[in-house]
C-alpha positions, 0 to 999 in steps of 0.5 A, spaced: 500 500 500 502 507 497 504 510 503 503 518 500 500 522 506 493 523 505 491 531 504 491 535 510 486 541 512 490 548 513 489 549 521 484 554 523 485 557 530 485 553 537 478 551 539 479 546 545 486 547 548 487 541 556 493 544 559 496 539 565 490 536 565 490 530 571 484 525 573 485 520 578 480 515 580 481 510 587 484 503 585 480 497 588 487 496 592 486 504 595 479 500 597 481 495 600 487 498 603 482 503 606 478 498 609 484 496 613 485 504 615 491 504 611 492 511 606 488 509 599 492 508 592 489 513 586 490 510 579 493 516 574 489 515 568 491 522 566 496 525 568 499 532 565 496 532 559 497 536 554 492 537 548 490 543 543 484 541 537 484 546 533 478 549 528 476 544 522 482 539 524 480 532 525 486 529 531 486 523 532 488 521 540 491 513 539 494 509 544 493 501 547 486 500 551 488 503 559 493 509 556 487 514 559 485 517 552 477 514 554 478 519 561 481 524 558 475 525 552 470 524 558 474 530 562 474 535 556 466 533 555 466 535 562 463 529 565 469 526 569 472 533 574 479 534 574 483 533 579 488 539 576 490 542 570 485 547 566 479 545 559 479 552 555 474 552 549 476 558 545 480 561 550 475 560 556 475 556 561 471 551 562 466 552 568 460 549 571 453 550 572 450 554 566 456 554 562 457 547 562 451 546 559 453 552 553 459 548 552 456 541 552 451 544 546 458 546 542 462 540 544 458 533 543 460 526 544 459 519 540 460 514 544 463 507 542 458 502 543 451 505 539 446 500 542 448 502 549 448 511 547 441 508 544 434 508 548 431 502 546 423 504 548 425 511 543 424 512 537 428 515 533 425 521 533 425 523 541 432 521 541 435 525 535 430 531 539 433 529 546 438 534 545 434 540 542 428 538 549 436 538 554 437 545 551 430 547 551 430 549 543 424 549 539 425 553 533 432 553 530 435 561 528 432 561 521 425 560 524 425 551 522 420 547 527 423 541 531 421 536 527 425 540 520 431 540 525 431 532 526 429 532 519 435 535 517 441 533 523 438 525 520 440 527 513 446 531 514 448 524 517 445 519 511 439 517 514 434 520 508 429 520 507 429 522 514 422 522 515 422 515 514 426 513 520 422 517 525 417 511 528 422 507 528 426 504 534 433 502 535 433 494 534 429 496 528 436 499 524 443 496 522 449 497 526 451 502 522 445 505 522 445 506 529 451 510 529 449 514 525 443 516 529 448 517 535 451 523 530 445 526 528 444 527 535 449 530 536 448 534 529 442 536 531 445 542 536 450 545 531 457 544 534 462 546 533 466 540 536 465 532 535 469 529 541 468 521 538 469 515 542 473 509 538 466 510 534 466 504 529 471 499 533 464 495 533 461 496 526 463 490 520 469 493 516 464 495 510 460 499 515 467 503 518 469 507 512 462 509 511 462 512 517 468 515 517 466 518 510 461 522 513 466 525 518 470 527 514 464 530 510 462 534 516 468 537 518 469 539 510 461 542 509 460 544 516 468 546 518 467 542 525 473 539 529 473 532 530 478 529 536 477 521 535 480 516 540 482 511 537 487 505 538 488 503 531 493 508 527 491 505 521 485 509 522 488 515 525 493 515 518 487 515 513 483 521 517 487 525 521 491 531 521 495 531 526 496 524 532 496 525 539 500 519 541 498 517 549 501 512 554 500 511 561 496 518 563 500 522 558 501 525 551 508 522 549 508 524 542 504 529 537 505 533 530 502 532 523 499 525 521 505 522 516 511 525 521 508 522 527 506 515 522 512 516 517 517 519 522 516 517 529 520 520 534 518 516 540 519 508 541 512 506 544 509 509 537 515 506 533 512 499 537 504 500 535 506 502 528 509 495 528 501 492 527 500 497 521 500 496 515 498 502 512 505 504 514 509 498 513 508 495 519 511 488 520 505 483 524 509 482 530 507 483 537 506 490 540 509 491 546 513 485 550 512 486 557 506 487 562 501 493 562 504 498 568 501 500 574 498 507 573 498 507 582 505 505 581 508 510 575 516 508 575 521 515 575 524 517 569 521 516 562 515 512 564 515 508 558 523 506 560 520 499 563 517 496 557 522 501 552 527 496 547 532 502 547 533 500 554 532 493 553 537 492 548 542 496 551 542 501 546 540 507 551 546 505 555 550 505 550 548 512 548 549 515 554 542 517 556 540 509 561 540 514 567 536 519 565 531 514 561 530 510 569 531 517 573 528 524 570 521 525 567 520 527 561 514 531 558 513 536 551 511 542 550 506 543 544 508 548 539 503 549 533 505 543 529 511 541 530 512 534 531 514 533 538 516 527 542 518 525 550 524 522 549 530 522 551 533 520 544 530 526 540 535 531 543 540 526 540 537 526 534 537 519 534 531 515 530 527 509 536 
């Protein structure tokens, strides 16, 4: 397969910038330890991240299942509270109350599993409009009716004639079609960004790129951005313009699709690429080693207990195995530069 990067979009300014944003969640060890009244261990699922999405892009968050890029989505929905760091949409921060509620009308999620997003005793209809009734919108700014909203947010997302899906229910549609139910729900209130959850992992592979299709569409007509969660960089190498690589609770690498998945800087994102074929990948095991424990992060790079460079000695031989075990690293986003926390970029050294 070609490996001649897909066409960009030019960036437009920053609509959701995360800065040093934090979650944490008590671990089923902090409970038991906190029944034997001893001090409870908090997981880290995100932990410093750092994250801009700017207007019309599509940015794809990539990383093995547990890394926190689910937690992160949820936090800047502002469904998960953060236990430090900073949400802004455009340029504001993110606040509670009533303006929590203005911000969820611009920011919509598309969850993973559609049958679970979906009421199975609504019909259509009542779904698509249950976001226009939250908001208490009855008529859209150029005077349409409740029903012609639904109608339109149902065919903007492929679902035409709209009319005909109104008494519908959920069991009655395909899988792909009920994902595309969920994206009219989140149409019908005009967003400005789409926060998508691994939104095809449970659709059939002819399904996938219908669905992906029409994202692209949307960002293209309507100019929304779309952040999509994804643990698969093939996706990410076919959709996205930039790809922000996550690994226990933290950014590890970002920049521009084909440099990230060309060019990586980091040796966890060499590793995933490892699986893809769309950019050369040679069907060989991800990862050695086990998932670290997020109560239990080690000093240093975090990655340097499953990182090869170190395994294999080459760190050592480079200079740099101390400051791999002993000192922390972080990046720092700088527009569209491809950066990476690693102590080999310094070096100009390739993982």
């Amino acid at each position: 397969m070609s490996t001649d990067a897909p066409e960009r979009t030019e960036l437009g300014p920053p609509v959701l910038e995360v800065t040093d944003l934090a979650v944490t969640f008590e671990s089923r060890v902090g409970f038991a330890a906190q029944i034997r009244g001893q001090k409870p261990q908090r997981a880290r699922a995100v932990d410093g991240a750092e994250l801009t999405l700017h207007e019309g892009e599509v940015l794809a968050l990539a990383g093995e299942s547990g890394c926190g890029k689910t937690t992160l989505a949820r936090a800047i929905m502002g469904l998960i509270p953060p236990d430090r760091g900073e949400i802004r949409y455009e340029g504001t921060a993110l606040g509670g109350g009533k303006a929590l509620k203005r911000y969820r009308r611009r920011v919509q999620m598309v969850f993973q599993d559609p049958t679970g997003s979906l009421n199975p005793r609504s019909t259509i209809y009542e779904i698509v409009a249950e976001g226009l009734r939250t908001h208490h919108i009855s008529s859209g700014a150029d005077g349409e009716t409740e029903e012609q909203l639904v109608a339109r947010a149902l065919s903007r997302a492929g679902m035409r004639p709209p009319e005909r899906f109104f008494l519908l229910y959920p069991h009655e549609l395909s899988g792909g079609q009920r994902q595309r139910v969920v994206i009219a729900g989140a149409l019908v209130l005009e967003p400005h960004v789409i926060v998508a959850d691994e939104p095809v992992s449970n659709l059939d592979a002819s399904v996938r790129g219908e669905i992906l299709a029409l994202l692209m569409k949307l960002r293209q007509e309507l100019r929304i951005s779309v952040l999509i969660v994804t643990h698969d960089l093939g996706l990410a190498w076919t959709v996205a313009d930039r790809v922000a690589v996550m690994y226990l609770g933290r950014i590890v690498e970002l920049g521009p699709a084909e440099e990230v998945l060309l060019r990586p800087k980091h040796p966890y994102t060499r590793a995933l690429l490892d699986v893809v074929p769309e950019v050369g990948g040679l069907e060989r095991p991800i990862l050695g080693g086990e998932a670290p424990d997020p109560t239990m992060i080690a000093p240093g790079c975090r990655f340097h207990p499953r990182c090869p460079v170190v395994a294999s000695g080459r760190a050592a031989e480079l200079g740099i195995e101390d400051a791999c075990r002993g000192t922390d690293i972080a990046i720092s986003e700088s527009g569209t530069e491809h950066v990476a926390a690693c102590h080999l970029v310094p070096l100009g050294e390739k993982p």
